[in-house]
VOGU-3710 file (C-alpha; in Angstrom, 3 decimals, decimal comma):
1> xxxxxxxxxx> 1,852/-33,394/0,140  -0,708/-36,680/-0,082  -2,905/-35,402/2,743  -5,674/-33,326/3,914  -5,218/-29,267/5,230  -8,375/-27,469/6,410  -6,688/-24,470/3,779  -4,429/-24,405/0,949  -3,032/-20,944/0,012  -1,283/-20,663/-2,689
11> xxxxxxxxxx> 1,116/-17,189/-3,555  3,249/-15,480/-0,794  2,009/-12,058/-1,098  1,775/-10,076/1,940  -2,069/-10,575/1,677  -1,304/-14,386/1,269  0,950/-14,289/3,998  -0,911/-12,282/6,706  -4,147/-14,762/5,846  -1,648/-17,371/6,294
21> xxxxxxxxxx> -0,306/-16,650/9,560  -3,602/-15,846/11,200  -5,279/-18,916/10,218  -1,934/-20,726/11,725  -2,692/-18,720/14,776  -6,256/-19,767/15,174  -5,063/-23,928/15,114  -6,268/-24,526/11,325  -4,165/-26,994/9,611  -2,290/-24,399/6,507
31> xxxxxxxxxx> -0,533/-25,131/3,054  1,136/-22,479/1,712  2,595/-22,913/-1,822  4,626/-20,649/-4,604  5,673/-20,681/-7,870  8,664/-18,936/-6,952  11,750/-19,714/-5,150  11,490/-16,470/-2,500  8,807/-15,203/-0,587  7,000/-12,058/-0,906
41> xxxxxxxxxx> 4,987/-12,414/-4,642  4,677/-9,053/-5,955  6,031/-7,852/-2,481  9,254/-8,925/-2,575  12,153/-6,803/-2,132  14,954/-7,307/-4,382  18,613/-6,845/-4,555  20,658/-4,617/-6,988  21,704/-7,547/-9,005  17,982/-8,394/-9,138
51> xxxxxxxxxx> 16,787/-5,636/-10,040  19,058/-5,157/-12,927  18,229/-9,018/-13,545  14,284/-8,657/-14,137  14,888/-5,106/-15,962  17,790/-5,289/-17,741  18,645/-8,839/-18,290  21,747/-8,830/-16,986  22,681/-9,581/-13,352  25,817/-6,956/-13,230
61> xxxxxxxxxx> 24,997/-3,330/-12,463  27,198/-0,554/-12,588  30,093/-0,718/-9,964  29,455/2,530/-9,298  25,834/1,900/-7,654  27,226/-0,158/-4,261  26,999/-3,352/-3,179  24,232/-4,746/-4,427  23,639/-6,450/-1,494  22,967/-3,380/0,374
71> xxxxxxxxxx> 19,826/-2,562/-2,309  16,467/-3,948/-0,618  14,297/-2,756/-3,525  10,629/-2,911/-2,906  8,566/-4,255/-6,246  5,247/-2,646/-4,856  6,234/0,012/-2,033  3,990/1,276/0,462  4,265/3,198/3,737  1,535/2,065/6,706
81> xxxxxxxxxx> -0,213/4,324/8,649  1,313/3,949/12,552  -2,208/3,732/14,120  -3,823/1,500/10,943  -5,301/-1,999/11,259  -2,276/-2,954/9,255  0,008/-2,121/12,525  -2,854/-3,397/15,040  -2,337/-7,073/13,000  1,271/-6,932/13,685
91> xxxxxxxxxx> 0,948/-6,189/17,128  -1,727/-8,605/18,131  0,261/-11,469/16,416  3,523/-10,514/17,928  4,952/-10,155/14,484  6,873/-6,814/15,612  9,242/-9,826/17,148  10,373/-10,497/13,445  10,683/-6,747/12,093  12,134/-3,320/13,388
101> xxxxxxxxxx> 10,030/-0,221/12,037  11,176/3,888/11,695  8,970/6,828/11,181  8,769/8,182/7,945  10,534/11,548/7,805  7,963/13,426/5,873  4,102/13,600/4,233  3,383/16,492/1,129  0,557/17,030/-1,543  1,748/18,882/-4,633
111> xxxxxxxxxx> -0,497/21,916/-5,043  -0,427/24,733/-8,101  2,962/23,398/-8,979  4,387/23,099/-6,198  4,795/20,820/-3,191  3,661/21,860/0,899  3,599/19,871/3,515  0,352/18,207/4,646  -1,626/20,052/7,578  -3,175/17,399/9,374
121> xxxxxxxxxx> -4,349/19,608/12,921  -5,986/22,618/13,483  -2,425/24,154/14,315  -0,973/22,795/11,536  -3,890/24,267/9,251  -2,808/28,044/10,534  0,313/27,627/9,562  0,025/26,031/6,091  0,742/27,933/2,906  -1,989/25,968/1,247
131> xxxxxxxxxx> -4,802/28,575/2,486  -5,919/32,291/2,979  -6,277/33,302/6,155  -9,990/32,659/6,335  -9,994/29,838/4,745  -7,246/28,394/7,317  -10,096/29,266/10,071  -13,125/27,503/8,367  -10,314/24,294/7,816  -9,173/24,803/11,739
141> xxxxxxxxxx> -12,799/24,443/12,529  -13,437/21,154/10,368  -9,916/19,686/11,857  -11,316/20,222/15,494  -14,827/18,229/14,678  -12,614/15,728/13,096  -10,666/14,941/16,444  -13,682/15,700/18,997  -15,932/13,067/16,737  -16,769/9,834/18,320
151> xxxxxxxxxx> -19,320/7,474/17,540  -21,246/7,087/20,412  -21,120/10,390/21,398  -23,892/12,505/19,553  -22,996/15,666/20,801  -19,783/15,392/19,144  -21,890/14,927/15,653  -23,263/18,784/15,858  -26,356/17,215/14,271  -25,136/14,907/11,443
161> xxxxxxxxxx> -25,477/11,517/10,615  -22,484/10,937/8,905  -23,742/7,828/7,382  -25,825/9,374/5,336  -24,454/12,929/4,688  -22,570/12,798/1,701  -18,380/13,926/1,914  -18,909/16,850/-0,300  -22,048/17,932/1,977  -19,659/17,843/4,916
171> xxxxxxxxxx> -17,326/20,148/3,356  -20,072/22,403/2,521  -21,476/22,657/5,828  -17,604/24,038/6,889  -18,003/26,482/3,570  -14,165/24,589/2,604  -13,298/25,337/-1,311  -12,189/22,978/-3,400  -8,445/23,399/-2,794  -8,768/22,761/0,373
181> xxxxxxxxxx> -11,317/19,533/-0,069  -8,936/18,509/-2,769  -6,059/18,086/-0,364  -8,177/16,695/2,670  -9,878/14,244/0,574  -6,245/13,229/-1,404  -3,571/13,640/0,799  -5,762/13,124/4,331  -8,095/10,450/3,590  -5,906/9,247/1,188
191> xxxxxxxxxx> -8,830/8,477/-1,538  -7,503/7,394/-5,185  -10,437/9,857/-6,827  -13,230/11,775/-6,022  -16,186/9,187/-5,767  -15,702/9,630/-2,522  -17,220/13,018/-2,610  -21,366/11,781/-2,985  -20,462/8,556/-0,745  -21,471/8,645/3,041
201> xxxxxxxxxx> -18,633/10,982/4,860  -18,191/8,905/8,267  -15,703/7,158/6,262  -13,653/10,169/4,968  -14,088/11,655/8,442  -12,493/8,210/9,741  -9,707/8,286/7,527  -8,645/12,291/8,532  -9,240/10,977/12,197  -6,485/8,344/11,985
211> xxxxxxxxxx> -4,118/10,336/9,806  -4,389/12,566/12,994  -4,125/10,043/15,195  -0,896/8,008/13,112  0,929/11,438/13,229  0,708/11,909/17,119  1,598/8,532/17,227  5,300/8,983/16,862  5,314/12,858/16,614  7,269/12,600/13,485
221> xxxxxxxxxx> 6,824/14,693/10,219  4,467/12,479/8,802  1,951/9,554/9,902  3,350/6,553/8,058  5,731/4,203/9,111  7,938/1,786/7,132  9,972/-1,660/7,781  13,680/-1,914/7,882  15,144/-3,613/4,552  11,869/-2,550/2,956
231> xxxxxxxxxx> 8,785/-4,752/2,714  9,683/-7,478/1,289  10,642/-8,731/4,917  6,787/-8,303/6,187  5,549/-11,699/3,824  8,822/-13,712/5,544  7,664/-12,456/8,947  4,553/-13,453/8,356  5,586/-16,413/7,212  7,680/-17,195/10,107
241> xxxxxxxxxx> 4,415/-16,728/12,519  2,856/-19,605/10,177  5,317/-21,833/10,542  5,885/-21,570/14,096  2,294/-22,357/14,776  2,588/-25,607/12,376  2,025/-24,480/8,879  4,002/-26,061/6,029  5,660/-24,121/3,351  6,796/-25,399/0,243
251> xxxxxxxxxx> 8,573/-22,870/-2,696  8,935/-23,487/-5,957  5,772/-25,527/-6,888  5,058/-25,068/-10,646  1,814/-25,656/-12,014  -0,492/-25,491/-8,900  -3,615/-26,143/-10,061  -7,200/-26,410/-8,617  -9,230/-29,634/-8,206  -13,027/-28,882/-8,270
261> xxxxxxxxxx> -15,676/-31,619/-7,380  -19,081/-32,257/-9,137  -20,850/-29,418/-7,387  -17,830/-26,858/-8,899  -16,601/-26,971/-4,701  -12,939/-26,857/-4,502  -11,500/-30,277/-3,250  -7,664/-29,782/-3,759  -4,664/-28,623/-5,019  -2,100/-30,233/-7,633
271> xxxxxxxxxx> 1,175/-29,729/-8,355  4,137/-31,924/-9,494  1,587/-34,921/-9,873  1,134/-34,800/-6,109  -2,086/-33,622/-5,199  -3,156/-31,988/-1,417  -6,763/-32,322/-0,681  -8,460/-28,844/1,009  -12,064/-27,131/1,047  -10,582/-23,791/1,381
281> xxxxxxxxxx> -8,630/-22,352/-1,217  -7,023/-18,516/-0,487  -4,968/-17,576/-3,475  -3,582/-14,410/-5,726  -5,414/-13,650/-9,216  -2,668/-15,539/-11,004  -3,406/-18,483/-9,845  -6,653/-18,488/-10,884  -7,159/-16,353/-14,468  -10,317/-18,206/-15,228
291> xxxxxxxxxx> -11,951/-16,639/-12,604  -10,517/-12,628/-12,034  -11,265/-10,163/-15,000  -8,764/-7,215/-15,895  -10,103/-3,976/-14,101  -6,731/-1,492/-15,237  -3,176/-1,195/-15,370  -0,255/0,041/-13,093  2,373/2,202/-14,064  5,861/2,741/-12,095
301> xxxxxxxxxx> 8,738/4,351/-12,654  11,412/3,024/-9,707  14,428/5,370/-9,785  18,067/5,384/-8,339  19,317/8,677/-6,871  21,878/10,266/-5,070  19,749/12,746/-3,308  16,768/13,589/-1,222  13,583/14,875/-3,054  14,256/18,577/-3,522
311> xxxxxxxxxx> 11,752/20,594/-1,569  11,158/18,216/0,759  13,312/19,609/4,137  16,099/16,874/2,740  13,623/14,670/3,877  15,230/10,846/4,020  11,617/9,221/3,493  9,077/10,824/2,313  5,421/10,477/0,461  4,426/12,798/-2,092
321> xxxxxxxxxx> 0,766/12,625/-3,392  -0,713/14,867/-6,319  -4,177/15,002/-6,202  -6,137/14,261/-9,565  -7,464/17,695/-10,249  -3,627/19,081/-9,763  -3,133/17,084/-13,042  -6,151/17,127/-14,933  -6,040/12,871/-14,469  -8,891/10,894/-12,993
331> xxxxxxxxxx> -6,681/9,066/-10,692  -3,822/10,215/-8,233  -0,097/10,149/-8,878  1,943/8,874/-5,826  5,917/9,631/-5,277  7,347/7,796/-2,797  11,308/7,883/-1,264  13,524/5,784/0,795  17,177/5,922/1,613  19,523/4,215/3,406
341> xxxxxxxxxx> 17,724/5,560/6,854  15,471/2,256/6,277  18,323/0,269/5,287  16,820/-0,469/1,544  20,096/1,602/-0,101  23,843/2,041/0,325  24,339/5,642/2,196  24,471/8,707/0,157  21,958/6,265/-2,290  17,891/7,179/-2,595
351> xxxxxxxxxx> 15,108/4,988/-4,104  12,433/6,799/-5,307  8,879/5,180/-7,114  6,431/6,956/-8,959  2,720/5,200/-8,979  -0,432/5,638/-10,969  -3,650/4,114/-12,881  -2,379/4,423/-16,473  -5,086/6,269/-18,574  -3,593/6,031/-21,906
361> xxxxxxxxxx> -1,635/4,358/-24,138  1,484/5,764/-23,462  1,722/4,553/-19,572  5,365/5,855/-18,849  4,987/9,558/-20,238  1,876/9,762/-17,350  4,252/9,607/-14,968  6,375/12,936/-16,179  4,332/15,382/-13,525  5,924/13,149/-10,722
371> xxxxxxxxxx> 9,386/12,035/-12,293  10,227/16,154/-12,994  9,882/16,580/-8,835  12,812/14,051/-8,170  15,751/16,335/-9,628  18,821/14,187/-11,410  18,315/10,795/-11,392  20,778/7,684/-12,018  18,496/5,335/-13,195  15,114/4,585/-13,690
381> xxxxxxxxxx> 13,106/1,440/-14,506  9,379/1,315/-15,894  7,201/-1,096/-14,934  3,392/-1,731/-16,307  0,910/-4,150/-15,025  -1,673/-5,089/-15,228  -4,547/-5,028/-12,052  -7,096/-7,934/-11,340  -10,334/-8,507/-9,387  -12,013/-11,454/-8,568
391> xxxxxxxxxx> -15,425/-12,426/-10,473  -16,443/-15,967/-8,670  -18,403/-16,020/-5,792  -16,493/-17,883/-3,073  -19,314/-18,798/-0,954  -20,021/-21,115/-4,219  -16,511/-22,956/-4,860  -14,717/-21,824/-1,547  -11,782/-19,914/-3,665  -11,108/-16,955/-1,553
401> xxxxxxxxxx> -8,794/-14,850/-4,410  -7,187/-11,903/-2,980  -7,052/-8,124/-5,470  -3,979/-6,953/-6,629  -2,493/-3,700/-5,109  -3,079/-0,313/-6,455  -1,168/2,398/-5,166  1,509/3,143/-2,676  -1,096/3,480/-0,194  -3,280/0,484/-0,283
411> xxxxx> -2,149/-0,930/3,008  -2,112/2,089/5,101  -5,770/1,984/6,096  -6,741/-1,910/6,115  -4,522/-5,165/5,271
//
């Protein structure tokens, strides 16, 4: 560990990882350190016996649940979008050697008290019981300059710079009410809240665009796709692409800490009394709590079932998202649901995760709106934590600290 690596990153969280494998890639000289004995951070996947491990302190679950072996529980799930840069990463690395991906079976926004499936086309906007009939036309029309848009094609704009018409301007010009801009701008663009509304709308428009474009991709039900034996194995894949191209992993390293020089310039890493000189740290917030601040806390309720999501088709995967507005919050709910179809659960066995920004004090009784949509459950774990952002400025000390994940959705648009 006594010698020199153009970067030391330390955490192997699917952020950590990806970095970690590209910088491999391009011929850079990589460390790659954890705390823990498996890969994957917060992403890891964990067995049955695990799971009942880190939530019920004891490693023996009910006999009646499987083999725990058979359980690839995701700690923080999230479905990609098949035409995302997420996807376009693991193609251009060749990563898709290491990993087998299936559609996911089915994509819904809970509306009035109720849940309907997503229209993402102008075909699929006739037919949706989300609208009136006119209002299905004026959202046909809007879906229809959403797929002829292109950027260098100003006839395709119908007079509007995008970059600085506002979202909620956009929606206007179509004469859209808010129901309708409530599930475009939540379950389409995939937005947490409704800044997005006086921001610039190219980016909305962008995000409806490749929803669009992620559903034609596999002409499924819905536009996301998700890994085999969950996500947990997208880190080790990663991983794997680092190694191969020279970079040296090493688990289990307690007390990493930073070396800074005179000028506050990172210089190195130590751990066990061994210390590996670097001018490039890349690293998660918990490495570093001097220099991240607390900016909210995650709630999640991961439950056990022996069914599909009612309402949902019998749907074997499926995304659920309930707008803010639907629930009087200022931040979405997510439900999310995997079965043995991705090979995360015995068969006849359904994970299911409900995700949101806790706004109170009493995180787990948030989730309630999204729990009461699952039906009878097994068993359910809760799960708060808190969220981090960096505060240093790397171009200063060369500490490149990634943010922790949000929502279910964080990696569907971008890595």
């Amino acid at each position: 560990m006594d010698e020199e690596y153009d970067v030391i990153v330390l955490g192997t969280g699917l952020k950590e990882c990806i970095l970690s494998g590209l910088l491999s890639v391009d011929r850079l000289k990589v460390l790659h350190m954890d705390r823990n004995d498996y890969y994957g951070g917060e992403s890891t996947s964990f067995n049955l016996n695990q799971l009942w491990e880190k939530f019920r302190g004891s490693s023996k679950p009910p006999p009646e649940f499987g083999p725990s072996r058979e359980y690839n529980v995701d700690m923080v799930p999230k479905f990609m979008m098949a035409n995302g840069a997420l996807v376009r990463v693991l193609i251009h690395t060749d990563v898709t050697k290491y990993l087998y991906f299936k559609a996911v079976d089915g994509s819904y926004v809970y509306n009035k008290g109720k849940i309907h499936k997503v229209p993402a086309t102008d075909v699929e906007a006739l037919k949706s019981p989300l609208m009136g009939l006119f209002e299905k036309r004026r959202a046909r029309k809007f879906f229809i300059y959403v797929q002829n848009y292109e950027d260098d094609d100003l006839k395709t704009h119908e007079g509007l710079d995008l970059t600085r018409v506002t979202s909620k301007e956009l929606f206007a010009k179509f004469g859209l009410d808010d129901n309708t801009v409530d599930f475009i701008g939540h379950a389409l663009a995939l937005h947490r809240d409704d800044r997005y509304l006086n921001e610039p709308a190219l980016e909305t428009l962008k995000r409806v665009k490749l929803y669009s474009e992620s559903l034609a991709r596999f002409q499924g039900g819905s536009p996301y796709i998700y890994p085999l034996y969950g996500l947990g194995e997208l880190p080790q894949a990663f991983a794997r692409l680092s190694a191969v191209y020279g970079g040296t992993y090493m688990l289990s390293k307690p007390d990493c800490t930073l070396e800074f020089d005179e000028e506050g310039k990172v210089r190195g890493v130590t751990s066990d009394g061994e210390t590996a000189k670097t001018k490039k740290v890349v690293c998660d917030p918990s490495y570093v709590r001097n220099k991240v601040k607390k900016v909210g806390k995650v709630v999640r309720a991961i439950c056990i079932m022996n069914h599909p999501i009612p309402n949902t088709n019998d749907s074997q995967s499926v995304q659920i998202i309930l707008p803010q507005k639907q629930l009087g919050r200022k931040s979405d709910m997510y439900v999310f649901c995997c079965s043995y179809s991705h090979n995360v659960a015995p068969k006849g066995k359904y994970i299911a995760f409900v995700s949101t920004e806790a706004e109170t004090d009493m995180p787990e009784a948030e989730l309630e709106p999204g729990l009461s949509l699952l039906g009878p459950v097994e068993e359910t774990f809760f799960d708060v934590y808190d969220r981090y952002e960096p505060v240093n400025d790397h171009t200063l000390d060369n500490v490149y600290i990634s943010k922790a994940s949000l929502s279910l959705l964080r990696y569907c648009y971008s890595c």
